[in-house]
C-alpha positions, 0 to 999 in steps of 0.5 A: 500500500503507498500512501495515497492509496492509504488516504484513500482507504482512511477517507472511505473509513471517516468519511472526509480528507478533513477526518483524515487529517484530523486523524493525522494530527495535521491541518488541512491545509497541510494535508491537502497539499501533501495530498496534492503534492504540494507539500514535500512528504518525509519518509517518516510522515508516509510510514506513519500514514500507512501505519494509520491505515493499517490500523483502522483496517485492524480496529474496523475488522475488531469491532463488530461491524463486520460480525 
């Protein structure tokens, strides 16, 4: 998984790129220019957004939605 494709996944989780990047722990200007790439991403910001949707994917799995 890359890291759009990661978003992606968040946002049909949350419901909104504001969601996400609240989730994030960024602003949404922040966000929608990493999204857009306007905004330089490090490798350590990209780890933790793939790590975050792999997270939720986990918690969604365990949480009695999918019983």
């Amino acid at each position: 998984m890359d890291v759009f494709e990661a978003i992606e996944k968040m946002k049909s989780q949350l419901g909104s790129y504001r969601k996400v990047a609240f989730s994030l722990g960024m602003t949404e200007g922040h966000f929608l220019k990493i999204r857009t790439g306007r905004a330089h991403l490090t490798k350590k910001n990209a780890e933790f957004i793939i790590l975050k949707a792999k997270a939720m994917n986990v918690e969604g799995e365990h949480d009695g939605k999918n019983m």
